[in-house]
N, C-alpha and C positions, 0 to 999 in steps of 0.2 A: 362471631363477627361475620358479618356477609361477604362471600367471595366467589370472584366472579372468573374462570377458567380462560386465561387470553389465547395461551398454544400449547403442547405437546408433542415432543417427539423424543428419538431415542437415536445417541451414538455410541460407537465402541471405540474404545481405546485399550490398544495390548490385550484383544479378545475378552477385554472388560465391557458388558452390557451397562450403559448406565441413560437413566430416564431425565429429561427436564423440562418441567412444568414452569410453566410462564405465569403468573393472576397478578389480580388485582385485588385488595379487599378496601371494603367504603371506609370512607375518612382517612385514608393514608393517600396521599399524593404521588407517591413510587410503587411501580409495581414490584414482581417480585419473583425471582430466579432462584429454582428450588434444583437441585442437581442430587439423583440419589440413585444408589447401587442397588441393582433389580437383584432381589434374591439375597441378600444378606440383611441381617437382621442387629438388630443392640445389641444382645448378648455376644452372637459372633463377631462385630465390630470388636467389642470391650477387651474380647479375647484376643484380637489380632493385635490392638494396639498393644498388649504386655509383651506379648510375644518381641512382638517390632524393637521395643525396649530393650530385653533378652538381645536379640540379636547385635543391635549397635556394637552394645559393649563387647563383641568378640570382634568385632569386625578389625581390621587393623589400621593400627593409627596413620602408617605407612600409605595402605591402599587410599584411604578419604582424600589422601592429598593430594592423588591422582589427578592433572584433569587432561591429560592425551585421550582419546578414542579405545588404546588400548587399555588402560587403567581403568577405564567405565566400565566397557565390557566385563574385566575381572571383577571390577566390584560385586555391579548386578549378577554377576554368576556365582560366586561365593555368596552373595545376598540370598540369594535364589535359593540355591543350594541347601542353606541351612535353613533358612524358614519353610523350605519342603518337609524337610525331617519333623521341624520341632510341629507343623499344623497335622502332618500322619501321625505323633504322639499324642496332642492333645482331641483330635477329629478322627478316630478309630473307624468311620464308619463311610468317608467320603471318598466317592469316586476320583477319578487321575483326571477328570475336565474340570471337575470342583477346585480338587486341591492347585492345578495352573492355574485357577482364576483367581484365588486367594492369593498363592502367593505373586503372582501377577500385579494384584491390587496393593501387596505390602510393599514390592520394589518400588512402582511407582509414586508411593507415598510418602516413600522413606527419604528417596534417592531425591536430587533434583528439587522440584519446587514444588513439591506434594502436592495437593491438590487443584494447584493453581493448573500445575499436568492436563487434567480433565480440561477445564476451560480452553486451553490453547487448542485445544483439537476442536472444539466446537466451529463450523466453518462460519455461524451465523453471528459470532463473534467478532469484535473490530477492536475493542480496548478492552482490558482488565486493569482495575484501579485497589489496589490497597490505601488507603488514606492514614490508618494508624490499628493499634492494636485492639481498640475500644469498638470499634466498626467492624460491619460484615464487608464483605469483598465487594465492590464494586463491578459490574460489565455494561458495556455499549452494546446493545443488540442490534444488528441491521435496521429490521423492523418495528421495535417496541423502545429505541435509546438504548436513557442511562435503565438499569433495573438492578436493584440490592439482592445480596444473593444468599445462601444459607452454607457459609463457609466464612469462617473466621479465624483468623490465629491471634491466643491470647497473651501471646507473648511479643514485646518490643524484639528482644535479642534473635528472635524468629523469623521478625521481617530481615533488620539488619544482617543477618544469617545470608537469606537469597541474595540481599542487595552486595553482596562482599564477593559470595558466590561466583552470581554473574558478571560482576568488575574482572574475578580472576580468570574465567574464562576465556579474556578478550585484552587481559594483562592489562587491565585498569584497577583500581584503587578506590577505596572509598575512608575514608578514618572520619573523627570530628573536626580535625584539620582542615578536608578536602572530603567535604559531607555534597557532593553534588556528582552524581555520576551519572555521563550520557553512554550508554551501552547496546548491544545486540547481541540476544541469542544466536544459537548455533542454526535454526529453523530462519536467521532475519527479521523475526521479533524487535521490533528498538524499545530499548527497555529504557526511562529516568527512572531514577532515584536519589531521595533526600534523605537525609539522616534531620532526627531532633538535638537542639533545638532551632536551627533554621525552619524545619515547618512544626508550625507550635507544637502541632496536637499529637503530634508524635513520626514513627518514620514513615515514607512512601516507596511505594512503586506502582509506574505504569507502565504497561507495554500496549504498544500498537502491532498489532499483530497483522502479518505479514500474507499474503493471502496468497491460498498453496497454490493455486490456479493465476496466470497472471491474467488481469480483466482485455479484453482485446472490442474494438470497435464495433463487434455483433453484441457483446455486452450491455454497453452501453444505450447502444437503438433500441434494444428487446427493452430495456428498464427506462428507454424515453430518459435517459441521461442527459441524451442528444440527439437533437433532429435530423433527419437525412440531408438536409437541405444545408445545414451549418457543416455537417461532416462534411460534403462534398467538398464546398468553399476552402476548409481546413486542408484536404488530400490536396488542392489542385495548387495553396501554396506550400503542400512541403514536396506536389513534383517537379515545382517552377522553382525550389530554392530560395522560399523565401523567411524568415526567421520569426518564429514563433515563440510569444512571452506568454507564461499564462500565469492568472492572479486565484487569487483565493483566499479565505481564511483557512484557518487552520480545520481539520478534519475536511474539507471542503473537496478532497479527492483529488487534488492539485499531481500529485505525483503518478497516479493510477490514471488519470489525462496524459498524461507526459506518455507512460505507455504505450498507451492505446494508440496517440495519431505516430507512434515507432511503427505501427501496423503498415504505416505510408509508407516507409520509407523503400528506395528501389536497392534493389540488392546488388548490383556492380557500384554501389559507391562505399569508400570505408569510412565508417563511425564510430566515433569514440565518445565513449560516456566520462561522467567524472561526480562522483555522491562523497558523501561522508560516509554512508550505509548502504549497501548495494541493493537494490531495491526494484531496479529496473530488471525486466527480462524479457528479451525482445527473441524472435524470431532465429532458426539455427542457419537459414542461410543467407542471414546478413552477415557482408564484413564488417566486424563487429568486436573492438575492443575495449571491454569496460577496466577504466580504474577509480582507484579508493584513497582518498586522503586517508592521514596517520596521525596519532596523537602521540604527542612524547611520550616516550618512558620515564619512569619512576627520576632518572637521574635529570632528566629533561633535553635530552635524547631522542632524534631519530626522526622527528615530526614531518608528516608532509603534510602541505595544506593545501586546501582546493586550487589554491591562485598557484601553488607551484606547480598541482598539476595543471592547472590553463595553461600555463606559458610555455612546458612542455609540449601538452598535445598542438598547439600550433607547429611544434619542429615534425611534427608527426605526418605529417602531410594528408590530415580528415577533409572528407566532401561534406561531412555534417559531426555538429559536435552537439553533445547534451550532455546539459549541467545539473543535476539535481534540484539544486534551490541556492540562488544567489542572497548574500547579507551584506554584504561587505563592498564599503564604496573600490576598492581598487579592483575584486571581483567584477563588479558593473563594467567598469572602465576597462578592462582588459576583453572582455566579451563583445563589449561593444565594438572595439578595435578589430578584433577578431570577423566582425559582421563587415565592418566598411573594407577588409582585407577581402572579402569573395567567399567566409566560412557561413554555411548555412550553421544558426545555433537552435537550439530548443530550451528552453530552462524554465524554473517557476521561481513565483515572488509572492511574499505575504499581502496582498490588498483585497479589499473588499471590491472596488468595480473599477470604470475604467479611470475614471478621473481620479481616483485615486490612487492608483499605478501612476498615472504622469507624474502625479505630486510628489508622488515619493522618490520616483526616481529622478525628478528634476531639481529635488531640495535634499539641503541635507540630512544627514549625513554623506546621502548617494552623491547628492549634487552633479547628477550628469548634464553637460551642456546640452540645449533640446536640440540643435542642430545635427548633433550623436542616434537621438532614437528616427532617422530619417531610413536607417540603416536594420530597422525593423518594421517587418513585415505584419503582423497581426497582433492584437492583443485578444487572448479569450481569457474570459473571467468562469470561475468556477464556484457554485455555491451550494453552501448544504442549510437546509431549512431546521436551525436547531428545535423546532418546534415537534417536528413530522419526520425528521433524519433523510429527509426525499432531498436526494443532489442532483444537480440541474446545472448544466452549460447555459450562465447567466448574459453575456453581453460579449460580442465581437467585434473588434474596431479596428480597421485600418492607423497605419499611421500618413495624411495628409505631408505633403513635401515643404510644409514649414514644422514639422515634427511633433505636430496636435495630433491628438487621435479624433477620429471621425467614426461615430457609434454606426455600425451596419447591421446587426441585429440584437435584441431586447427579446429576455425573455418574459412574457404576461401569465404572473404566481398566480391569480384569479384563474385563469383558464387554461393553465398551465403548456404554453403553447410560445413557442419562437416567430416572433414578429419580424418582421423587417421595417429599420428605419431610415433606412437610404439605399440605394447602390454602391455596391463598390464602385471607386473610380483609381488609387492609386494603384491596386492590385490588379486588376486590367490593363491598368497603363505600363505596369512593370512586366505583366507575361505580354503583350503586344509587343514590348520593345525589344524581348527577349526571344518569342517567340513567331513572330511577326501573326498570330492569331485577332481573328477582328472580336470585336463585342459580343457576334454571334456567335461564334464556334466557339468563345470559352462557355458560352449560357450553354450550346449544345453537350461541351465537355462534361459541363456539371450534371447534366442530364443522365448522360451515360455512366458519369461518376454513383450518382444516386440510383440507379439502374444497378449496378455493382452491387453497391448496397443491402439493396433490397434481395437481392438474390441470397447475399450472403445468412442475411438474416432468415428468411424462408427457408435455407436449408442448413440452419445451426451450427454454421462452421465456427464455432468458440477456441477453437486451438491454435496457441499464438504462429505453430510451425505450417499448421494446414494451410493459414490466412495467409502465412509467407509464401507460400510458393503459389496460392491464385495471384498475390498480390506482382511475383516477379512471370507470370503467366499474363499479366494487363500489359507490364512495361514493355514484355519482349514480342506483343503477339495480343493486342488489344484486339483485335480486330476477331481473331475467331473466340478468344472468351467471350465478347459479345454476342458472336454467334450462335456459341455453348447456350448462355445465356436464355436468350431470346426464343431460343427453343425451347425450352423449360418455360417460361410462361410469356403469356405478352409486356412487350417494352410498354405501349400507351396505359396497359392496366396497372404497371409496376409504377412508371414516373409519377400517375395521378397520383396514387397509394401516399407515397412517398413526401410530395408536395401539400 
């Protein structure tokens, strides 16, 4: 069969070399994610896995049930331990970097979520999907999608296994009772999983994996995420305080946006986040306190939920708050309230573009009265090309002072390029009244703002703590970063650039 080589490369996990090959071959519509250990061979697999076998059965039944930081640790070292001894019996001949890498390779396959291990370390990695037992493994590759992978467990009880696993880690539950578990690893992985027969074809898991590095606004520009020109527009209302909705579908990078314009934010004011799943990671010298809703316990017990923490961090006394992802019409309602009170918020919402963010939030179940969204400042929609996996800051809209939105930039997928389709006028009119700044000096702001920009991205500043302190170096002392600046190359050659 013809095949045709799409990439290659190689990472390590636990001083484990391992190779993965990308292709395609004709007449299959999916490509195809091959993941294989450099230097080990069948025979020595075949032999590792008895071994592995051997091992279990001594390990103690006590130890497995482990799951504190310290019980792990003992595990994998008694793991360790003995599968050192038993591969020196059976492998008389191999060196002391062989034998760690072997048994290296048996803890991590043993322990934990075996092979799925490997995949979570791959960075170009976004989703790992088990669909059922009959299936190879599932991954979303940055670059190339969905692609089918050469790892499969043939066993039902094997998925159910992990999915039980990772519930108890995080003291959640899964039975055929309550066969639906929303969970997260200990890395911030968020893991679903389904038990059969709720999904016919048998059990699931996904995780969306959590990305080690958090994306930061030079991200973005270098991958044409987002244009210099919409960034700017975006910094100059989170430094006038003005409140930011953003839409999306789903994988659409909705919450990795939420991040990145955290990169705005000025560091003498306190902010307080609030997720299901902590996700956000902002900058170390923001005042900056994140919390987390809670799900009940087994007895049904103990529960906090997003709206209890809303109502809280209001007594909290925030200059900005950020919500993860709102669903729920009394969340809307409380947030909104929160905005007409003088809290800058930030949050995201499932919609595909702008008009359908109004709708949703102005019917129900939201049902919020339109008079309410006057007290939000932007809507940016956020979208991913399931075709190409190419995500793109799709449409920007003021909200008009009868509570419409008014579209101010479109993005054009033909020429992959941010149009403008009007001027701002309410966000002008809000930093003018607040700032007493004319029409001009906020154009020139932006200028200078995209000037920033551009520098940043020219000299690869990626690190969410570095961007923080240029970013609190603009607030307190704008004047000689620009100067910094503009010494390092020309302003006329950076704006052109830029625009």
């Amino acid at each position: 069969m013809e095949t045709k080589n799409l990439d290659a490369y190689s990472i390590t996990v636990n001083s484990i070399p391992l190779q993965i090959q990308i292709y395609s071959q004709k007449g299959h519509p999916t490509s195809y994610y091959h993941l294989s250990l450099l230097n080990l061979t069948k025979e020595t697999k075949l032999i590792i896995e008895k071994l592995r076998e051997q091992i279990i059965t001594e390990i103690s039944f006590d130890l497995l049930n482990k799951k504190d930081e310290e019980g792990e640790q003992e595990i994998k070292e008694q793991f360790k331990s003995k599968i050192m001894q038993l591969i020196k019996k059976n492998f008389t001949e191999l060196d002391e970097n062989t034998l760690h890498f072997l048994s290296n390779y048996v803890v991590i396959t043993s322990l934990g979520l075996a092979e799925l291990e490997f995949l979570l370390k791959d960075p170009h990695l976004e989703e790992i999907v088990i669909n059922n037992a009959k299936e190879p493994v599932w991954v979303y590759h940055r670059k190339f999608g969905w692609l089918k992978t050469n790892i499969k467990f043939e066993d039902e009880n094997k998925i159910r296994h992990f999915a039980t696993m990772i519930g108890r880690n995080v003291d959640k539950g899964i039975t055929l009772l309550d066969p639906l578990l929303d969970a997260h690893l200990k890395t911030g992985d968020r893991v679903n999983a389904t038990l059969s027969p709720i999904t016919t074809k048998g059990n699931t898991i996904t995780i969306r994996k959590f990305a080690e590095k958090p994306w930061t606004i030079v991200d973005f520009l270098k991958n044409k995420t987002i244009d210099y020109w919409s960034a700017a527009l975006i910094w100059l209302a989170l430094q006038y305080e003005l409140s930011v909705l953003i839409a999306g579908g789903t994988g659409s990078g909705k919450t990795s946006f939420l991040n990145v314009i955290c990169n705005f934010l000025p560091p003498n004011q306190r902010v307080i986040s609030i997720e299901d799943t902590r996700e956000l990671r902002l900058s170390k010298n923001l005042h900056w306190v994140p919390m987390q809703s809670r799900v009940a316990n087994p007895e049904g017990k103990g529960e906090i939920t997003m709206l209890d923490c809303m109502v809280n961090t209001l007594r909290m006394r925030p200059d900005r708050i950020i919500v993860g992802e709102v669903r729920r019409e009394k969340e809307v309602e409380v947030m909104f309230e929160a905005m007409h009170t003088g809290h800058s918020v930030y949050t995201t919402i499932h919609a595909s573009n702008v008009n359908e963010t109004f709708t949703r939030l102005t019917n129900p179940p939201i049902n919020l009265p339109v008079t309410l969204l006057t007290s939000l400042g932007l809507i940016v929609v956020q979208h991913r090309n399931r075709r190409t996996g190419i995500r793109r800051t799709f449409q920007l809209a003021e909200i008009n002072p009868d509570g419409t939105p008014k579209l101010v930039l479109q993005h054009d997928a033909l020429n992959d390029v941010m149009k403008k389709v009007s001027d701002p006028e309410t966000i002008y009119d809000v930093i003018n009244l607040y700032s007493g700044m004319s029409n001009s000096q906020i154009y020139k702001d932006l200028e200078e703002k995209t000037l920033v920009l551009k520098w940043l991205v020219k000299n690869n500043i990626t690190d969410v703590n570095e961007l923080g302190l240029i970013m609190s170096d603009y607030y307190t002392d704008k004047i000689e970063l620009l100067n910094k600046i503009t010494g390092d190359v020309s302003q006329k050659e950076i704006i052109t650039e830029a625009r």
